[in-house]
C-alpha positions in Angstrom: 17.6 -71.0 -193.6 16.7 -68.2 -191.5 13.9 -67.6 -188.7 12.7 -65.8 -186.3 11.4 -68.1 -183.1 10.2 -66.6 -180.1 11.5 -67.3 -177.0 8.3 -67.5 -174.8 10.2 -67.6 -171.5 12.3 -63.9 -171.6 9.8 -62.8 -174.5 12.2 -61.7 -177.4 12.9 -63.3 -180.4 15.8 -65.9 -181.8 17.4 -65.4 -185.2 18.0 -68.9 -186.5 21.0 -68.8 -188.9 21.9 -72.1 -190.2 23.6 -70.6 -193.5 26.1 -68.8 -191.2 27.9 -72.0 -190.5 29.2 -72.0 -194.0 31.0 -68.1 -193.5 34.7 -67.3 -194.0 36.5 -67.9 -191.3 40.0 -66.2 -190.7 41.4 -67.0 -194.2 45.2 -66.0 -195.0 46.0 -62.9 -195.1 46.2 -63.2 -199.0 42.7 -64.3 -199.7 40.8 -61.8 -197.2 37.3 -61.2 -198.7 37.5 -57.1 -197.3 40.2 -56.5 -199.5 40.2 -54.6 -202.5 40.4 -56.4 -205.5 43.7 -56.5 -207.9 44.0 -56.8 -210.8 44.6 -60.5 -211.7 44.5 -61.1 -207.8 42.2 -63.3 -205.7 38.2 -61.4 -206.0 37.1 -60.0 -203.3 34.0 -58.9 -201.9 34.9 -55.3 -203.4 35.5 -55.3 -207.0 38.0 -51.9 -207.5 41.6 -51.4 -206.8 40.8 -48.8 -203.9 38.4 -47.4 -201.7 38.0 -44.9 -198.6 34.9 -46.8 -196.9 32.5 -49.4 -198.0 29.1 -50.8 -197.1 27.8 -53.8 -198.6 25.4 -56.8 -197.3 26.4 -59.5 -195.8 27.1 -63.1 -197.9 25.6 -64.8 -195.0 23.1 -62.8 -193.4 21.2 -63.0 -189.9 18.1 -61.1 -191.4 17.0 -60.9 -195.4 15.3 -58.1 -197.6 13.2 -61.0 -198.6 13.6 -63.8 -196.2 12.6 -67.5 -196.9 9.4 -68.7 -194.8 10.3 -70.9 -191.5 10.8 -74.4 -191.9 8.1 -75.1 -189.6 4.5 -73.8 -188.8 4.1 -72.2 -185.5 2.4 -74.6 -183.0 1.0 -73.0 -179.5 4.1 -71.0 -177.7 6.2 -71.9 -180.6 5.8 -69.0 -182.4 7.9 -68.1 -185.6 8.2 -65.9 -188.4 10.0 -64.8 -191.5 13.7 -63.0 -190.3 13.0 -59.7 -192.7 15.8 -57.5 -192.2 19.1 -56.2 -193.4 22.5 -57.2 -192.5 25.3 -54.9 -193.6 28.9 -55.2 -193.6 31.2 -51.7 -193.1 34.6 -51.8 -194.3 36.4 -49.2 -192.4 39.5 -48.9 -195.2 41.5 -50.7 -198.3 44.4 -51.3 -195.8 44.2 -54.8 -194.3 46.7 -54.6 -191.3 45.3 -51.8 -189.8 42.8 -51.0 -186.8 40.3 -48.2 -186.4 42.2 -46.9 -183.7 45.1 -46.1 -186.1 42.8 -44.2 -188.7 42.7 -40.2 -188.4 40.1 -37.9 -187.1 39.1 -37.3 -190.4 38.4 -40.7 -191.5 36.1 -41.6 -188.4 34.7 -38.5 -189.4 33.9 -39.3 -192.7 32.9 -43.5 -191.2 30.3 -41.0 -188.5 28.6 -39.9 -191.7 28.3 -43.8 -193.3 26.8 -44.4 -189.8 24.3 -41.8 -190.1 23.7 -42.3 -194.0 23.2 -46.1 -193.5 20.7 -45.2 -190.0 18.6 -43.1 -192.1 17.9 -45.7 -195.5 17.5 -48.4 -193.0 15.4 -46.8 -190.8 13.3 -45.8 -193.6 12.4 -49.5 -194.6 9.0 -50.4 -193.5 10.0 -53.5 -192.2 12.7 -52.2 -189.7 12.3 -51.6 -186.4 15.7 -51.2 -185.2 18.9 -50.3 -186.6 22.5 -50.9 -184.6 25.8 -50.6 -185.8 28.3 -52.1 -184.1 32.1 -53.1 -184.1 33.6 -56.5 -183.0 37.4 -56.5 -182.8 39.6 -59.1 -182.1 39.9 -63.2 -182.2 38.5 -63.4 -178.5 35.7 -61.3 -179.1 34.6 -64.4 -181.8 35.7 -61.7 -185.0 36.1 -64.3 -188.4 38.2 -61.6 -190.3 40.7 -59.8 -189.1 40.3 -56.9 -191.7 39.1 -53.7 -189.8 35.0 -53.6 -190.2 32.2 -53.4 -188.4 28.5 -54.7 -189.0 25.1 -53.0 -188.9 21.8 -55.4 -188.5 18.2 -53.7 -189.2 16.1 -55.3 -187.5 12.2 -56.0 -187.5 11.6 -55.6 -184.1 14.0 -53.6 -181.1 16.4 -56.3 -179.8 16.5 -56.9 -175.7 19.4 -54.7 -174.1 17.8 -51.8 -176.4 14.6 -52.6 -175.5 15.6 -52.7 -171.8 17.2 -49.6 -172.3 14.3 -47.6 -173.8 12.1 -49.0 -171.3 14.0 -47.7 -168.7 14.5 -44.1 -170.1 11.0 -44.1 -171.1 9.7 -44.6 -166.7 12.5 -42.4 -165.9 11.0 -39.8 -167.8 7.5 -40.3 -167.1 8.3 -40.5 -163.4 10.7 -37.4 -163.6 10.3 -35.7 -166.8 14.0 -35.6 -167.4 16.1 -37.7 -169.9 17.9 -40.8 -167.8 20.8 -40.7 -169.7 21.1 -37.0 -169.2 21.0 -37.2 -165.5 23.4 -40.1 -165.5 25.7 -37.8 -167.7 25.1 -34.7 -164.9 26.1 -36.7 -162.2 29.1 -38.6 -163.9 30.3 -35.4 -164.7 29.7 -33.6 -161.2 31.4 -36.4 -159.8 34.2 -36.7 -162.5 36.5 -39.3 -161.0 35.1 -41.6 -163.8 35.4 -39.4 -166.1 37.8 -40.2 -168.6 37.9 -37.6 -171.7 35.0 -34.6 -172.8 34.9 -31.7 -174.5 31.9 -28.8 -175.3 30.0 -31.4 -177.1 30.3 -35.6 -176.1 31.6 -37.0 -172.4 33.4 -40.3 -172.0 33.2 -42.5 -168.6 33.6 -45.6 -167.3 30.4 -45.7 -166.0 29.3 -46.4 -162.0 27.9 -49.3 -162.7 30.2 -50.4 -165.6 30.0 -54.2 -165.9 33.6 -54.3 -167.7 36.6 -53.4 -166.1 36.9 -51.1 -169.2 33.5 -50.5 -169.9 33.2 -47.2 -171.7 30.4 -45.0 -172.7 30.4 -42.2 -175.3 27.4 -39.4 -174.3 26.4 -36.4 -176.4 25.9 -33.9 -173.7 23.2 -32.0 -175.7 20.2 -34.7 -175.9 20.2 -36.4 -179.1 18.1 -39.8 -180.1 20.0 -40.3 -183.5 23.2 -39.7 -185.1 21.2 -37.8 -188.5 20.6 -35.1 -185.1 23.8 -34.4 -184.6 25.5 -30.7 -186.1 28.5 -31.4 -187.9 30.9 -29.9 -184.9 29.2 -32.6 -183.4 30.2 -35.3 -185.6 33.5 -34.5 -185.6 33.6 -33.8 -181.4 32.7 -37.7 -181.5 35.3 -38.8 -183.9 37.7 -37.0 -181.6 36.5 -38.4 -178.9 36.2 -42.4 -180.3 39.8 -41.9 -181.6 40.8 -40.8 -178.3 39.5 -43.8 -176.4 40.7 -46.3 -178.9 44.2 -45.0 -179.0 44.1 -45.2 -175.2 42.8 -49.0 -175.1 45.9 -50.1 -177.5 48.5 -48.1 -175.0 46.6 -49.8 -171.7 48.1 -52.8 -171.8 50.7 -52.1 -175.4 48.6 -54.0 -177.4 45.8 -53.9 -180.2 43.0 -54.3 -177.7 39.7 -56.0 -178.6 36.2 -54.6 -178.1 32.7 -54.4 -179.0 31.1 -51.7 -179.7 27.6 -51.3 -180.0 25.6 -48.1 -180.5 22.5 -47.3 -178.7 20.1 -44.7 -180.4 16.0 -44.1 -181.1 14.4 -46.5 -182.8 13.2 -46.5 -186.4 9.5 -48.1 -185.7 7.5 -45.0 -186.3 7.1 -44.1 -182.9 7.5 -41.3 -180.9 10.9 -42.2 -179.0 11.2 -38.6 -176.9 13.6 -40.4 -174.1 15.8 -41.6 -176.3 19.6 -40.9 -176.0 21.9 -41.4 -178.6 25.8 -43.3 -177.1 28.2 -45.7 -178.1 29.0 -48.4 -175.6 32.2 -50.3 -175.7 33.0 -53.2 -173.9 36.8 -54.7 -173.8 37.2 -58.2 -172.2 40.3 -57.9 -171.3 40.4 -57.3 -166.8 44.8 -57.3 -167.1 46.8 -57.6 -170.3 46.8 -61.2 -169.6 43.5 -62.2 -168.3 40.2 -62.1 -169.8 36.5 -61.6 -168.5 34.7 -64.5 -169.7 30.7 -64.2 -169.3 30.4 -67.4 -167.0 27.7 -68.9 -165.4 26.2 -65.7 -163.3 26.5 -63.3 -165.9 25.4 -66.1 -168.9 23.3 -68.5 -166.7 21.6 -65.7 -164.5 21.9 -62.5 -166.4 23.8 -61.0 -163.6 27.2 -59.1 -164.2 29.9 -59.4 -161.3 33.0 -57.3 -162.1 36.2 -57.2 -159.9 37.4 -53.9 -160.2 36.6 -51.0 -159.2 35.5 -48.2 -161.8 36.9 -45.5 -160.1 40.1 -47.2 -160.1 39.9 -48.2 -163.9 39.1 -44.8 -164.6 42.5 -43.8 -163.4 44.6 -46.3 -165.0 42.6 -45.7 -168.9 42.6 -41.4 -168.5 46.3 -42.1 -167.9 46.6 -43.8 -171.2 44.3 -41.7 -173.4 46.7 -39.1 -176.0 46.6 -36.2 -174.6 47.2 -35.0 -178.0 45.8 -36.4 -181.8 
């Protein structure tokens, strides 16, 4: 069963999943689902020997094409509706023991242009508001296979931190009539000490007011709402620059490190969406190699974020780490 119920107390809506209970959790490594199928070995979700990338819905989906109607009526406050949507899984390559991170330029590269293909026929459904892709890596993170993928969810309405985020780009321009994220790139970049990596076209930071200790987020300097906006030098500036940081996370602490990363761009509702600033935001939970930030009772409970580390300093210690050559 899946449902939408809305939340009358923050306002947004709650995807109730129950099928989700029954997914695969972290099966041996033999009987991974993201594997390409063998011949007379286990099936798989992908039925060929090989593959470069692919994109295929979710067994046990959040949001359906054709969703079944709630299991109850809505009654006052208790409102609820059908959970129409799409949820898709991306499978980054046919190797299992693998990471993005070790891929080449040319293969994010060629995963930029899924992104943008999959935005576009998503977007284009009349049912979806929102589309985000978005990547998480690791056991701590709460990943249930360990082959390297990442998940994109079409929503029917724009989900909270996006909504926050538009909201706030939208005032800032109406108050100012400059892009937010624009000026927050100008000044991160006249300040540069969290700066971490940028070329002629995309800037990476650990942001002033990152809420990680290794918060990073990836900016097109030119303003762009989408990723089907972006010129091919471009697309490949940002696969560049995402290989660059992930590279850099692994040699931080000289491990695989986990993340999720979640992309922020225009919504697909039809509307005019001007302020709207296409970047990728990722978020590692490790604070050292051995200790993790866990979202505890002020950042779960209350919403508010304490981190204890400075960005400046954090800045240093990942730009030390990044390749300096790919």
């Amino acid at each position: 069963m899946s449902e939408l119920r809305w939340h009358p107390v923050l306002r947004q809506w709650v995807i109730t999943a129950t099928q989700r209970q029954d997914r695969t959790f972290l099966p041996p490594r033999e009987y991974c689902p993201l594997d390409p199928t063998k011949p007379g070995g286990f099936p798989t979700e992908l039925e060929r020997p090989s593959f470069e990338i692919a994109v295929f819905e979710n067994r046990f989906p959040s949001l359906r094409r054709e969703p079944p109607e709630p299991a109850i009526e809505p009654e006052g406050p208790f409102d609820v509706r059908p959970a129409q949507g799409v949820c898709e899984v991306v499978v980054y390559t046919p190797e299992h023991d693998t990471t993005l991170a070790q891929q080449s330029v040319e293969h994010i590269r060629r995963l930029i242009a899924v992104w943008t293909d999959r935005y576009a026929e998503l977007g284009a459904l009349p049912y979806v508001e929102y589309v985000f892709i978005f990547e998480n890596k690791g056991e701590v993170i709460g990943v249930t296979l360990h082959h390297p993928h990442g998940q994109i969810y079409a929503y029917p309405f724009v989900p909270p931190i996006a909504k926050q985020q538009l909201d706030s780009a939208r005032d800032h321009h109406s108050e100012t009539g400059r892009c937010l994220f624009c000026e927050l790139l100008e000044r991160e970049r006249e300040d540069g000490r969290r700066v971490l990596i940028e070329d002629e076209n995309f800037t990476a930071v650990i942001p002033f007011y990152a809420r990680w200790p290794y918060e990073v987020h990836v900016t097109p300097r030119r303003h762009i709402g989408a990723l089907p906006e972006m010129t091919d030098s471009e697309a490949w500036s940002l696969a560049r620059t995402l290989k660059s940081i992930l590279v850099g996370y692994d040699r931080l602490f000289g491990f695989s490190m986990p993340y999720i990363l979640a992309m922020h761009q225009a919504p697909t509702d039809g509307g005019e969406h001007l302020y709207a600033h296409l970047h990728i935001e990722l978020y590692p939970p490790h604070r050292t190699a051995t200790k993790l930030k866990y979202l505890a009772g002020s950042e779960t409970g209350a919403g508010s974020f304490i981190n204890d580390s400075l960005p400046e300093e954090k800045a240093v210690e990942l730009r030390a780490a990044l390749p300096q050559r790919l």
